[in-house]
Backbone as a ProteinNet text record, in pm:
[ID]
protein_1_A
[PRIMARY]
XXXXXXXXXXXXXXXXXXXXXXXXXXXXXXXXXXXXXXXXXXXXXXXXXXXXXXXXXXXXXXXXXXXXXXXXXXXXXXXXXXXXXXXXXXXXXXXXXXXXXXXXXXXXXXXXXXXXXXXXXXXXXXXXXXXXXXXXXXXXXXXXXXXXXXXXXXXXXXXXXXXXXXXXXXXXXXXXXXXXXXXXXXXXXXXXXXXXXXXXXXXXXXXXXXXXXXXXXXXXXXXXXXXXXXXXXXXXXXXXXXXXXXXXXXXXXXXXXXXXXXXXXXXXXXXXXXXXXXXXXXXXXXXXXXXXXXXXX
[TERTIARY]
-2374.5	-2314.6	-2337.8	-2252.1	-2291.6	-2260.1	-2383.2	-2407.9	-2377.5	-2329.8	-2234	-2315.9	-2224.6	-2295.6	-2218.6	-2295.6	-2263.6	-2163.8	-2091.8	-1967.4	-1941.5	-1842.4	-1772.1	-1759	-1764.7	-1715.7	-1796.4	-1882.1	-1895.5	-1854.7	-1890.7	-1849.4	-1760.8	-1814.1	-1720.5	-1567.6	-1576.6	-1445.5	-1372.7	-1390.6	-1297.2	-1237.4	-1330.5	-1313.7	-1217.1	-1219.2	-1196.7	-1011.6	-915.6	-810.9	-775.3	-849.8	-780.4	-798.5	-928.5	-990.9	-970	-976	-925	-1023.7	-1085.9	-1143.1	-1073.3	-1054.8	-998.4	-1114.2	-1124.1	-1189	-1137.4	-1085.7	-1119.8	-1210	-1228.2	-1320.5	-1266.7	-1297.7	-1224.5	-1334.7	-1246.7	-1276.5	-1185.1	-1228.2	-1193.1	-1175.7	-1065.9	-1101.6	-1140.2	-1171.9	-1222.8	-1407.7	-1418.2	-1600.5	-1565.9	-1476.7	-1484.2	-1489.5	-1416.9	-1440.9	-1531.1	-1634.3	-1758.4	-1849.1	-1821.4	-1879.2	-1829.2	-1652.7	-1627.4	-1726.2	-1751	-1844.5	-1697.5	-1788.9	-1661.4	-1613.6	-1496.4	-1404.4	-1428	-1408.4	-1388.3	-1284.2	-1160	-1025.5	-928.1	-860.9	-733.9	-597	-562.8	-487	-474.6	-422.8	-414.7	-244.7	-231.1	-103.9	-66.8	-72.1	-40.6	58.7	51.2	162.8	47.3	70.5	-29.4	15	-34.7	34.8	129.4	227	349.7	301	257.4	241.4	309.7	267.9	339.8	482.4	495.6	597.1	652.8	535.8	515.1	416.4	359.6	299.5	182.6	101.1	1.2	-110.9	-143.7	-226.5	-364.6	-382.3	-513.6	-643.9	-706.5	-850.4	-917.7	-1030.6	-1102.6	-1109.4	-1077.8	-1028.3	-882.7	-780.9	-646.5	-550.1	-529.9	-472.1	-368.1	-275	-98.9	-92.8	-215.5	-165.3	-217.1	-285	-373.7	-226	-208.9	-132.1	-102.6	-174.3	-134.7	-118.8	10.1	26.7	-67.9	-111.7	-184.4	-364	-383.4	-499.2	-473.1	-357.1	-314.9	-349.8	-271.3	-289	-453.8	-488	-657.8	-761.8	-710.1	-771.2	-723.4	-618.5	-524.5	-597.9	-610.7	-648.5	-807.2	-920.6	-1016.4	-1013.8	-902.8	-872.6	-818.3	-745.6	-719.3	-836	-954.7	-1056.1	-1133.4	-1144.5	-1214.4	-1145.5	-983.7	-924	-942.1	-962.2	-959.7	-1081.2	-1180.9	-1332.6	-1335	-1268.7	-1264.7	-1162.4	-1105.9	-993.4	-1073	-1050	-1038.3	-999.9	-1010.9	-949.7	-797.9	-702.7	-596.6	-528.3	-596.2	-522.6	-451.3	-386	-241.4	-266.4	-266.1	-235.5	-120.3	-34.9	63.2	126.8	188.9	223.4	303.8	332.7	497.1	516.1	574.7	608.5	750.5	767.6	860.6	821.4	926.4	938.7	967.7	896.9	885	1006.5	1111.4	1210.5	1177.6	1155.5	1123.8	1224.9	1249.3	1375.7	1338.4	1459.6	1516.7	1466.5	1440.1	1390.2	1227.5	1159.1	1052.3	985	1117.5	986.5	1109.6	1187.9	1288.4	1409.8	1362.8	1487	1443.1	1557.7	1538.8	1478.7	1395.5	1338.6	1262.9	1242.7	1136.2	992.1	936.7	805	768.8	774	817.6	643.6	612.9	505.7	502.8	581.8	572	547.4	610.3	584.4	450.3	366.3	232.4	147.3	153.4	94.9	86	203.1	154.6	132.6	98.9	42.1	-113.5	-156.8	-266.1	-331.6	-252.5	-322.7	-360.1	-233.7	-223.9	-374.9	-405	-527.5	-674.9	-635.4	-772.6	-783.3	-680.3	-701.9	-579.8	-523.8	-421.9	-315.5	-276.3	-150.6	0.7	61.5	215.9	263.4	380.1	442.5	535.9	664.9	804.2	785.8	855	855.8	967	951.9	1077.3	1135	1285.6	1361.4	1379.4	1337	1372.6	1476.6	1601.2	1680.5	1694.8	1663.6	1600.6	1683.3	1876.8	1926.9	1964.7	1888.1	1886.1	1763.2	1698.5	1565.1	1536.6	1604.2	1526.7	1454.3	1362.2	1296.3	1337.3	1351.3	1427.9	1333.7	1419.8	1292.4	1384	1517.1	1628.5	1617.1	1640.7	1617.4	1733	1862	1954.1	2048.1	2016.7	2074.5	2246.4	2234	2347.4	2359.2	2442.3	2504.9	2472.5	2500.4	2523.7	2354.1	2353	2256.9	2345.7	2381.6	2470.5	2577.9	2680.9	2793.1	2848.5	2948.8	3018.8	3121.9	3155.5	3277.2	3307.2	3152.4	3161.4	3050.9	3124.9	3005.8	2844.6	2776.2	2628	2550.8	2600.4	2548.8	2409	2327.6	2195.1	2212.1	2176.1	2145.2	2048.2	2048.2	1979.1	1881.4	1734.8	1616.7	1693.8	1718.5	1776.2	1700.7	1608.8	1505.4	1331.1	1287	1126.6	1116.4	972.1	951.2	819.5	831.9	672.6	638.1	545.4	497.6	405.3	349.3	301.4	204.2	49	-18.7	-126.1	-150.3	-271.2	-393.6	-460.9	-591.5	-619.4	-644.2	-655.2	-734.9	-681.1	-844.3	-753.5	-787.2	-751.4	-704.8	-588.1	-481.2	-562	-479.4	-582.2	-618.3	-725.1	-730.5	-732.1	-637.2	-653.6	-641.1	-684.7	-744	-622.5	-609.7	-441.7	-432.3	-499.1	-491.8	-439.7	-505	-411.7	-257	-272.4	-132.3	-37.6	-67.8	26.5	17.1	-50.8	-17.3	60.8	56.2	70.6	253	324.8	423.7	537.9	641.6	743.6	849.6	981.3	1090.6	1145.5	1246	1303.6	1418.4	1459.2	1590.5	1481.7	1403	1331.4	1223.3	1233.7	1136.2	1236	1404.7	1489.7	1529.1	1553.5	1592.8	1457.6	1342.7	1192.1	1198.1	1183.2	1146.4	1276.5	1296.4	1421.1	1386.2	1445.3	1433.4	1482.2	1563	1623.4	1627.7	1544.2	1578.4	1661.3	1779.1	1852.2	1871.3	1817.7	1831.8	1704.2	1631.6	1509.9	1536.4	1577.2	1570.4	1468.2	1441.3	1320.7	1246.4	1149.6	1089.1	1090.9	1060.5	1079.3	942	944	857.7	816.5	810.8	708.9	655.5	544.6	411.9	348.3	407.7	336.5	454.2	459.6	550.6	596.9	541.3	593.1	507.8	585.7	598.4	662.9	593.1	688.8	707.5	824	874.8	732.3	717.9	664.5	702.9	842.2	899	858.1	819	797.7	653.2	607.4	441	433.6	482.5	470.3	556.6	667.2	698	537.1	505.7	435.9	307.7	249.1	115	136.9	261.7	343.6	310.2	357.3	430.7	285.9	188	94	-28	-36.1	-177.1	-131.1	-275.5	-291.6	-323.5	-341.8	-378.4	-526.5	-602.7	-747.5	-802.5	-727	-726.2	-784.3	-875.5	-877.1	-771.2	-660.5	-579.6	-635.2	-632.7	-698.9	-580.2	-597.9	-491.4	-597.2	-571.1	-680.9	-614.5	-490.8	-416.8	-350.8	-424.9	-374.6	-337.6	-248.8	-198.9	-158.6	-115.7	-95.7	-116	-182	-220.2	-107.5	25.1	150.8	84.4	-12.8	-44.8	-145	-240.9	-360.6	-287	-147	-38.5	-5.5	56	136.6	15.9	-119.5	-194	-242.9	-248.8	-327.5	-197	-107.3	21.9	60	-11.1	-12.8	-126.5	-222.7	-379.7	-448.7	-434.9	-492.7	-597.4	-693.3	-846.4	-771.6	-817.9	-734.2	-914.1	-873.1	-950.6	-882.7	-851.9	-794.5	-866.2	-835.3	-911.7	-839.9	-889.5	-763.2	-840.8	-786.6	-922.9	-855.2	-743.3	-698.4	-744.5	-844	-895.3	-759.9	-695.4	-522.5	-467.5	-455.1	-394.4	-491.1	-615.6	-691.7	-666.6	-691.2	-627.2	-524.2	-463.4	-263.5	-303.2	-342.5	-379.1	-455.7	-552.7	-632.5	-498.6	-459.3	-379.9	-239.6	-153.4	-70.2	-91.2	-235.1	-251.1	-286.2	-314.9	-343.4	-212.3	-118.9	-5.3	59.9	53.2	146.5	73.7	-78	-140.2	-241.7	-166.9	-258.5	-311.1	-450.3	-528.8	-601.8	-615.6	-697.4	-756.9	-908.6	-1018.2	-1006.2	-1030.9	-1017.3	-1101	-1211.1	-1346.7	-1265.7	-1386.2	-1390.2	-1539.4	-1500.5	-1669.5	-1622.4	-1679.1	-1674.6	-1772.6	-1720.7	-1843.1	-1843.1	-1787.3	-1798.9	-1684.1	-1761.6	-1637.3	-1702.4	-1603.7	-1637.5	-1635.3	-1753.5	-1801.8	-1826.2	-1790.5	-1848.2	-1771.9	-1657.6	-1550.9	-1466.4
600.8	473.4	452.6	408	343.3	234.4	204.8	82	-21.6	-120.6	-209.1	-288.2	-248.9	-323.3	-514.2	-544.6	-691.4	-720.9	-667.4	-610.7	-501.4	-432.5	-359.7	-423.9	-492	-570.5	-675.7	-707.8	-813.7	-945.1	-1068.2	-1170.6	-1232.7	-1229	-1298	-1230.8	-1103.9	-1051.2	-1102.8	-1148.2	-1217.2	-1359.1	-1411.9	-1567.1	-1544.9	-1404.6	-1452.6	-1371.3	-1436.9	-1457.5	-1329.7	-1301.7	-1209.1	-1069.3	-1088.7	-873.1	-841.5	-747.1	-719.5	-589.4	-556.4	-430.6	-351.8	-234	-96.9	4.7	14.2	107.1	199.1	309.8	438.9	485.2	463.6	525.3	638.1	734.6	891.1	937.2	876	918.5	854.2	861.9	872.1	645.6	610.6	495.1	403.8	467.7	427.3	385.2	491	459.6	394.2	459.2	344.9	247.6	160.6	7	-30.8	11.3	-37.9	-62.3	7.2	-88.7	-178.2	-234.4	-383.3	-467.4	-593.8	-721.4	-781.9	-872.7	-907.6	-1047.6	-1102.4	-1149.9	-1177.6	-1070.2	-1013.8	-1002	-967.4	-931.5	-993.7	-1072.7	-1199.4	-1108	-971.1	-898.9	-750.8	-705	-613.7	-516.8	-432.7	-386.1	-217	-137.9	-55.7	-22.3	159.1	256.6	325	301.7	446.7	531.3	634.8	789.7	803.7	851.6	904.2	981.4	959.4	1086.4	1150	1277	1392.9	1388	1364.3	1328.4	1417.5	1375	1423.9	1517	1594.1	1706.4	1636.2	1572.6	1565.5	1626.3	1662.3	1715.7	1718.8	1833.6	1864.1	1797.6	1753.3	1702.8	1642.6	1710	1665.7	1511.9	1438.3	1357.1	1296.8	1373.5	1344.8	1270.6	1173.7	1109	1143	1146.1	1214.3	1360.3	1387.4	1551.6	1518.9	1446.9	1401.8	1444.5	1563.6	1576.2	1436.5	1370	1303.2	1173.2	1084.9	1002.2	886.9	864.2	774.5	769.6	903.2	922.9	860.6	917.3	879.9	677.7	624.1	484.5	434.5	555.7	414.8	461.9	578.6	599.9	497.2	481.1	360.9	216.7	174.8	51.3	45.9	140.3	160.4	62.9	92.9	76	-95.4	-99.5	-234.6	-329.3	-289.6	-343.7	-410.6	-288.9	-290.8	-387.5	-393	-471.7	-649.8	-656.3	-774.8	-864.3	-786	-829.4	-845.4	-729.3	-716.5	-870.4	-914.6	-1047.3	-1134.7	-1217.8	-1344	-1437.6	-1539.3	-1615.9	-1655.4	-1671	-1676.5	-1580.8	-1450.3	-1305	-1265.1	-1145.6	-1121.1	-959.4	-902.1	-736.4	-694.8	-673.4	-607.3	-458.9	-418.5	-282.1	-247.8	-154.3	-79.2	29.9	30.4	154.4	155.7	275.7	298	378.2	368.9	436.1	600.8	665.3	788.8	840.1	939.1	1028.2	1127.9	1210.4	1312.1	1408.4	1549.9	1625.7	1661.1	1636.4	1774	1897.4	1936.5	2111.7	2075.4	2002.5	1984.9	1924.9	1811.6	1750.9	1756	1814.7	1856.5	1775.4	1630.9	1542.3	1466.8	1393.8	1273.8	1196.9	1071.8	998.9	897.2	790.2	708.6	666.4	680.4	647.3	516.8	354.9	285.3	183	305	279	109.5	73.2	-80	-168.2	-150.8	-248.6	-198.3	-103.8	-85.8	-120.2	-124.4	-165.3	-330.9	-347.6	-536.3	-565.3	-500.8	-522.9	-481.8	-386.8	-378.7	-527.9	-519.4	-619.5	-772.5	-795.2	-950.7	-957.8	-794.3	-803.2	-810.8	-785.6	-778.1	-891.9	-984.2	-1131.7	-1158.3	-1106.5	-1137.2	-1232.2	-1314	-1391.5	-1282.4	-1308.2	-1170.6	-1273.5	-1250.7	-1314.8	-1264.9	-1339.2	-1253.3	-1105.2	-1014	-902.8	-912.4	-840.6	-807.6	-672.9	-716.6	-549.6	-497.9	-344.3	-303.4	-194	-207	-127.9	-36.4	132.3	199.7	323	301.1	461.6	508.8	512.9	584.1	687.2	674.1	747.4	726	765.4	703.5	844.1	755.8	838	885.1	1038.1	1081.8	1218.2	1260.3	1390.5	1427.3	1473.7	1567	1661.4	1780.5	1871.4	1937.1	1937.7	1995.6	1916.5	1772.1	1684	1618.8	1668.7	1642.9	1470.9	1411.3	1204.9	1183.8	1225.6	1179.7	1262	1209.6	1279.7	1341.9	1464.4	1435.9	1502.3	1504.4	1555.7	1463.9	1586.9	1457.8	1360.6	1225.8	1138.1	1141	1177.6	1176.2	1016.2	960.5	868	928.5	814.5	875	981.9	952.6	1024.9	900.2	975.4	877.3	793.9	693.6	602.6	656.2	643.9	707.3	597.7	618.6	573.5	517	397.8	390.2	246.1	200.9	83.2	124.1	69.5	66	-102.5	-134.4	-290.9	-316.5	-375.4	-460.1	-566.4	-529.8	-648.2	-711.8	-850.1	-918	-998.7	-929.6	-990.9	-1065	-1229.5	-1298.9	-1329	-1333.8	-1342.5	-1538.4	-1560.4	-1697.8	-1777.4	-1848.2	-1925.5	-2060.7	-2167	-2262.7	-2191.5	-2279.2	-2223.6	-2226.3	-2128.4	-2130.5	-2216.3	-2260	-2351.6	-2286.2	-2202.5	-2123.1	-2250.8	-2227.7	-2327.7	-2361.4	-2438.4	-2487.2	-2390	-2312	-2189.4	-2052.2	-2048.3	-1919.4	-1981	-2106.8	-2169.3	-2124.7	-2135.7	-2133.9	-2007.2	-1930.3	-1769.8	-1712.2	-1791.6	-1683.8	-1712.5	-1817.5	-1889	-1739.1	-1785.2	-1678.2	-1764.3	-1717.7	-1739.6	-1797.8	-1886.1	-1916	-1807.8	-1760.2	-1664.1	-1536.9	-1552.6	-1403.9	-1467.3	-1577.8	-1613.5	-1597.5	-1695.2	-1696.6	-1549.1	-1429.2	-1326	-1237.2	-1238.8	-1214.1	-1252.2	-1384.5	-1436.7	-1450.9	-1327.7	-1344	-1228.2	-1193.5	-1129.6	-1003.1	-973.1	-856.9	-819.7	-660.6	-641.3	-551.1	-475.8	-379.3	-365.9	-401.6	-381.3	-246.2	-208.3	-155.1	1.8	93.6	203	256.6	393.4	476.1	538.1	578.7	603.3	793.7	866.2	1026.3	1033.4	1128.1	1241.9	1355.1	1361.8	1497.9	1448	1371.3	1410.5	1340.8	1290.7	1206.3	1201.5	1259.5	1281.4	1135.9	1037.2	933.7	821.8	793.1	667.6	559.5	465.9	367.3	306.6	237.2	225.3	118.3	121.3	76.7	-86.7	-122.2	-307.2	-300.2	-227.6	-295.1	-375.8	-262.7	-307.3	-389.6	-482	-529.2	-680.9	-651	-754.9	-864	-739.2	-786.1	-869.2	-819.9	-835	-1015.6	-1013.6	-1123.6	-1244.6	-1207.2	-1282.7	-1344.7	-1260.1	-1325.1	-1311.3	-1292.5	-1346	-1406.5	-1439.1	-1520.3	-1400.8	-1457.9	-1396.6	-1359	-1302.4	-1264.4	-1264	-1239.8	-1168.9	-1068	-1018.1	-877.3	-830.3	-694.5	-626.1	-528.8	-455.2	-376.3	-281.6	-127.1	-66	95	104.2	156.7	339.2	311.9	443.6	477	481.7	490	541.6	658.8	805.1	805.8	765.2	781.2	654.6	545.3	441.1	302.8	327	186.5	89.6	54.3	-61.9	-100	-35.3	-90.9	-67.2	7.2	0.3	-159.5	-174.2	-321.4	-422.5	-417	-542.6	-554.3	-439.8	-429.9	-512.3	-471.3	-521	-643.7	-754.2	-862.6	-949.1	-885.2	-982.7	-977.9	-874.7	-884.8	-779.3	-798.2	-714.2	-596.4	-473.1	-361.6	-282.5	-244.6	-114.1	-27.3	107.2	173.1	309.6	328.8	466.1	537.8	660.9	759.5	901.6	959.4	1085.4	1219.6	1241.2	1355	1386.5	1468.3	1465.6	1446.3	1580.4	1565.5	1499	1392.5	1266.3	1154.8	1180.2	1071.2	1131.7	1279.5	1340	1278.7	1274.6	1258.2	1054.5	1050.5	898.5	823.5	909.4	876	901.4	983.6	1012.4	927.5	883.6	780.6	668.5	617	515.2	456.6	566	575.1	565.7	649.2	648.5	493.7	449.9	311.2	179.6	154.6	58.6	66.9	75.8	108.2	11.6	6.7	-103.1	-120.5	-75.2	-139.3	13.1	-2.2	74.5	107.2	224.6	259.9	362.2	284.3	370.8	474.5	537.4	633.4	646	643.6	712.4	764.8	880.6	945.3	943.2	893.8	837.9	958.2	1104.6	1190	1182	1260.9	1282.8	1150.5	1170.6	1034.3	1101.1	1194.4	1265	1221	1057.8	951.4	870.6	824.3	764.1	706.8
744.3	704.1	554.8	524	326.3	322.1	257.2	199.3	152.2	175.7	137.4	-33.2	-90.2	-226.8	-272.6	-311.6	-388.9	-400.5	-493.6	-577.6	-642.8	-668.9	-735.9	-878.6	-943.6	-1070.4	-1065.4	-1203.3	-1278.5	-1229.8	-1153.9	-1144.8	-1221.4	-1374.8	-1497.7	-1497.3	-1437.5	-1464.2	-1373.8	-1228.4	-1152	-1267.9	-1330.1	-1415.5	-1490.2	-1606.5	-1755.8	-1716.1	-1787.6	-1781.6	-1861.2	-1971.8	-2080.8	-2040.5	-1986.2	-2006.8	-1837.1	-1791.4	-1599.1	-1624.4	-1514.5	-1463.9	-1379.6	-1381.2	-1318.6	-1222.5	-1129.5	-1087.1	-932.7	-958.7	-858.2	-780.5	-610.1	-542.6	-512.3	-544.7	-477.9	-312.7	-265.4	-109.2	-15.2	116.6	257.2	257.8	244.1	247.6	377.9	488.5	610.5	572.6	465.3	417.6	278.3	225.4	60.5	50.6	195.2	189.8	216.7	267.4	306.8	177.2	83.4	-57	-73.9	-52.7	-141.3	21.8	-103.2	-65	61.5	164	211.1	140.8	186	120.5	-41.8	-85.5	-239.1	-306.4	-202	-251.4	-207.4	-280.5	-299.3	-191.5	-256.3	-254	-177.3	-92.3	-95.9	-84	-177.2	-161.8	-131.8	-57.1	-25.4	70.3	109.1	169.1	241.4	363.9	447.2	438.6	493	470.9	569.9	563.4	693.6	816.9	908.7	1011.7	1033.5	986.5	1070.7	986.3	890.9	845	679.2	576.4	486.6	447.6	345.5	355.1	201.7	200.2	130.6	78.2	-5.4	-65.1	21.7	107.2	136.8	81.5	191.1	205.7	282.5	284	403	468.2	583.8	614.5	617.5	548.3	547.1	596.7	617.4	744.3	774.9	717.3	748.4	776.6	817	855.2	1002.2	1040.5	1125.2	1300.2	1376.1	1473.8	1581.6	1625.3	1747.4	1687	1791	1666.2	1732.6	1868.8	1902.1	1800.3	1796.2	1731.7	1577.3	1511.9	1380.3	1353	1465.3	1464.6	1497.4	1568	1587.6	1460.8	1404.3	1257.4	1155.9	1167.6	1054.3	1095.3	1191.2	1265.8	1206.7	1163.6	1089.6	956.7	847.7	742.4	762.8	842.6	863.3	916.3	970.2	983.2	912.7	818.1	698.5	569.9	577.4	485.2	522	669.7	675.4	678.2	674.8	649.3	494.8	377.2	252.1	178.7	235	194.7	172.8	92.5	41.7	191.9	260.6	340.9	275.6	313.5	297.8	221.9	159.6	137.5	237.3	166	208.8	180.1	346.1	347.6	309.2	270.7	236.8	196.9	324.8	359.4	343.4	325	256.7	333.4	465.7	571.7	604.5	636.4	737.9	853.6	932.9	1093.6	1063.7	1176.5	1120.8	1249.7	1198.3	1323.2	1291.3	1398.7	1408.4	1477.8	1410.9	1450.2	1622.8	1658.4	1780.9	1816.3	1672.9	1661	1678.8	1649.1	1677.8	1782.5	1836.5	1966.5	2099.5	2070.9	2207.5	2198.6	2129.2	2145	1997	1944	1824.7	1896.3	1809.2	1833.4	1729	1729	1613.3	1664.5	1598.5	1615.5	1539.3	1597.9	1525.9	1452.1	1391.4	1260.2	1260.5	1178.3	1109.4	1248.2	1366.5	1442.9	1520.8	1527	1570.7	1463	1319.2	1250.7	1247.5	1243.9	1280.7	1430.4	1530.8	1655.8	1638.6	1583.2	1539.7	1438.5	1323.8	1297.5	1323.4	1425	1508.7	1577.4	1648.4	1749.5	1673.3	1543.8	1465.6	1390.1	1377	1310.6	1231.6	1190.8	1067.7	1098.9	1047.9	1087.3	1044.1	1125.4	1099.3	1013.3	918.5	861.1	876.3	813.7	781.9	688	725.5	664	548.8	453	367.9	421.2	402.6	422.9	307.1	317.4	181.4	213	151.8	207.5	59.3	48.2	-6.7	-1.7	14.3	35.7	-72.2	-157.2	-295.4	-299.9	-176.4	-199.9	-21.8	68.8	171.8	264.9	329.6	400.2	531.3	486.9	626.1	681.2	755.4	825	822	778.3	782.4	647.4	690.1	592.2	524.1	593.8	572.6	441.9	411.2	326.7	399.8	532.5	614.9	536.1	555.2	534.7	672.9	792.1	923.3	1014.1	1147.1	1227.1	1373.1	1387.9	1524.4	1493.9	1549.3	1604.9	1461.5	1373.9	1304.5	1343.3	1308.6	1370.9	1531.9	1600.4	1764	1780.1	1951.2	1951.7	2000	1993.6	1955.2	1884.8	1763.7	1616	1641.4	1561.4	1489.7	1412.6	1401.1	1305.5	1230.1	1092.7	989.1	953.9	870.2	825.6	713.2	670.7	520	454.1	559.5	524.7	508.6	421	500.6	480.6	572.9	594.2	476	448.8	351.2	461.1	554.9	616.9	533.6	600.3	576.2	652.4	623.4	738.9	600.5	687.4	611	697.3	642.2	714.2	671.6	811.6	799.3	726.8	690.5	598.2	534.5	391.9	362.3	244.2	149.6	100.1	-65	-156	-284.2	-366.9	-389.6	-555.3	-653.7	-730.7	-879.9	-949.4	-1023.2	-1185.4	-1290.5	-1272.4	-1391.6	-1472.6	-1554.9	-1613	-1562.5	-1431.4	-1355.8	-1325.5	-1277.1	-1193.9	-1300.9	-1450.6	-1552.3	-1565	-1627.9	-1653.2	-1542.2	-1429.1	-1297.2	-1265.5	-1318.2	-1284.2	-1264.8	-1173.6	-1153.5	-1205	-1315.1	-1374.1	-1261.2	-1242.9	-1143.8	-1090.7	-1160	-1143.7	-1016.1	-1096.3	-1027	-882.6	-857.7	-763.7	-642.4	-694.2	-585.9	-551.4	-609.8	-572	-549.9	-532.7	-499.5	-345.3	-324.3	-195.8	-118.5	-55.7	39.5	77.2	245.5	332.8	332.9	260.7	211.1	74	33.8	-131.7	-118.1	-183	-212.1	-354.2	-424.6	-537.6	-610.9	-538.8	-611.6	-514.8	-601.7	-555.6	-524	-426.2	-413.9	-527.2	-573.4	-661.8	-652.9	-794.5	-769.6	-676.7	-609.7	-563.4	-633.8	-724	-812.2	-819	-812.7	-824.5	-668.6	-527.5	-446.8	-377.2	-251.9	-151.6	-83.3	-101.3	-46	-176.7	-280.5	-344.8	-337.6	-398.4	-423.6	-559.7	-607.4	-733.4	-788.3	-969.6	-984	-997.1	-992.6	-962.4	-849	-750.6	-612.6	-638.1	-673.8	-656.6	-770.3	-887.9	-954.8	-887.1	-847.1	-743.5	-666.7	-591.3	-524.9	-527.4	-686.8	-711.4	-787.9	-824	-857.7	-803.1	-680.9	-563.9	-496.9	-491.1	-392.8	-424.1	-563.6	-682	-814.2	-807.1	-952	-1062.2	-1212.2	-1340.6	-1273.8	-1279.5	-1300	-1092.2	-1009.4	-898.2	-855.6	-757.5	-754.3	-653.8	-691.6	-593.4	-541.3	-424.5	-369.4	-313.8	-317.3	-278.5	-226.8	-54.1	-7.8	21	-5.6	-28.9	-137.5	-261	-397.4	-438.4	-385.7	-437.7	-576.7	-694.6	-827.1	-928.3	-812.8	-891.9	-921	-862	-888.3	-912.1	-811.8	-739.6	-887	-953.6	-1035.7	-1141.5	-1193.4	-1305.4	-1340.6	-1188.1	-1192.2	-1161.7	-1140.5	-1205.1	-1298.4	-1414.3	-1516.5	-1570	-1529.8	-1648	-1613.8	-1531.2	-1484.6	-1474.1	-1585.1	-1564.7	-1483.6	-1364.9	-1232.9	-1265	-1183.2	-1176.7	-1067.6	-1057	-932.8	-891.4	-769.3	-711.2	-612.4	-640.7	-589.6	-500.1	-393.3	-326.8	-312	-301.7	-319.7	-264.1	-175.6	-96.6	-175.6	-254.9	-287.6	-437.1	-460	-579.5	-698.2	-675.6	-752.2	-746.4	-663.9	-684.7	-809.4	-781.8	-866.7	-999.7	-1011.3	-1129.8	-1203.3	-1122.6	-1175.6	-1173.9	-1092	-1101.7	-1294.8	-1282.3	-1450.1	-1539.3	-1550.1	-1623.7	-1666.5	-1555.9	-1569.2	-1572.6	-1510.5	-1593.8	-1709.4	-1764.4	-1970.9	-1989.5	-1951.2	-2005.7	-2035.8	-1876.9	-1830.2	-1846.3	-1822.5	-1865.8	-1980.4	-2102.6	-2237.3	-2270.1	-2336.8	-2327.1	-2229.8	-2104.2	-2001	-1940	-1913.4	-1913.7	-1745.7	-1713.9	-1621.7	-1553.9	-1468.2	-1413.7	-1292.6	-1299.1	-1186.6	-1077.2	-969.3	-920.2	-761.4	-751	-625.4	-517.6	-409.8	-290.6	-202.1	-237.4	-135.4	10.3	57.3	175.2	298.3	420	512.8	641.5	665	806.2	932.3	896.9	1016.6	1011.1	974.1	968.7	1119.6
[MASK]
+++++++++++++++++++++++++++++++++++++++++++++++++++++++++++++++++++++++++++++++++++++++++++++++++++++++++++++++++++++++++++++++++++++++++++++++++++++++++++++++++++++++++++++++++++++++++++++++++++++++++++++++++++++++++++++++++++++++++++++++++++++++++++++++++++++++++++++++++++++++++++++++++++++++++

């Protein structure tokens, strides 16, 4: 077991409006969370890994390579444990999935494995309030398990072709508690344009394409996660992002006043992670520390 520490960050740095802290746990985030303090974190914004779906960078504990998908979910249901002990009372989990189909050639017949709605059944049973989801409709980049680049699934222009993957969901689970007092100072730094609040808060986005894949087999754009960190924190926040594969998530709070901590178990990803975020959040300092692997997880 490890040790649950105080904090991760300086008290004053949650306070002061101007300066934000950055820090990287490189490990297994089923044990990385067990250092943040509980309700520490305002925010959390991530992407679990795809089961069985996408091909991630090797390492010990891996979750998306992880074969069975019932096993896959009560490992995931870990992380969600741990996020909702880690919240702030009235924080906001926020997930960015889709439903995984899986070919014909592989499991005998098509089929979905419908991810987003076991993930918010999981978290209803562990405390979270469900909220409305956003649709993100994403066919500029969408996630498919088809390899051939076929348009259709099926017989062409016959009935019962497939319906194709061309959404993922951003749920929205809060953990109950009383609603925020940020300080007339955050209320103001934190304000959303009106133009951008009305086209933000609605049930459907189509406007925000998929993000490349060279370097992280399943991303997401960096307006999403800047959307988000927006939408449901204040200036000087901590965001928490427990599957950090290249860092979006601590990009788009550095570039929003927000405090970030990111975990990330693929050494090459934290690699590629340090690195773009020098690039994309210049000015803002960015720790590292490695808690080892998670043998007991």
């Amino acid at each position: 077991m490890v040790p649950q520490v105080v904090a991760l960050f300086p008290t004053d740095t949650l306070l002061g409006l101007r300066e934000t802290s950055h820090l990287i746990l490189q490990g297994d985030a089923r044990a990385a969370l067990r250092l943040v303090a509980d309700a520490s974190v305002h925010l959390i914004v991530t992407s679990p890994p795809y089961w069985n779906l996408k091909r991630y960078e090797d390492a010990p504990g891996q979750m998306g390579h992880i074969e069975d998908y019932e096993t896959f979910l009560s490992e995931l249901a870990k992380v969600w444990h741990e996020a909702y002990r880690v919240l702030a009372p009235g924080g906001r989990l926020v997930v960015v999935v889709g439903d995984v189909a899986v070919a014909r050639r592989k499991f005998g017949r098509h089929l979905v494995f419908p991810l987003h709605a076991d993930i918010q059944v999981q978290c209803r049973k562990i405390g979270f309030d469900n909220l409305n989801p956003i649709i993100w409709y994403k066919i500029a980049n969408a996630t498919l398990e088809v390899q051939n680049g076929s348009s259709f699934l099926g017989k062409p222009y016959e009935p019962n072709a497939i319906i194709k993957t061309d959404i993922e969901y951003i749920l929205m689970q809060r953990k109950p508690g009383g609603y925020r007092k940020p300080t007339a100072e955050q209320r103001e730094l934190s304000r959303i344009p009106k133009e951008l609040f009305n086209r933000w808060f609605r049930q459907i986005w189509d406007d925000l394409p998929g993000a490349s894949t060279r370097h992280h087999p399943a991303p997401y754009p960096l307006e999403l996660a800047e959307r988000l960190v927006r939408m449901f924190s204040f200036v000087g926040d901590m965001v928490l992002d427990p599957f950090m594969g290249t860092a979006t998530t601590l990009i788009a709070a550095a570039r929003w006043g927000r405090n970030s901590l990111g975990i990330e178990i693929s050494p090459k990803y934290v690699e590629l992670a340090s690195a773009r975020f020098a690039r994309e959040a210049p000015g803002h300092v960015l720790r590292l520390n490695h808690i080892g692997d998670s043998s007991d997880a």
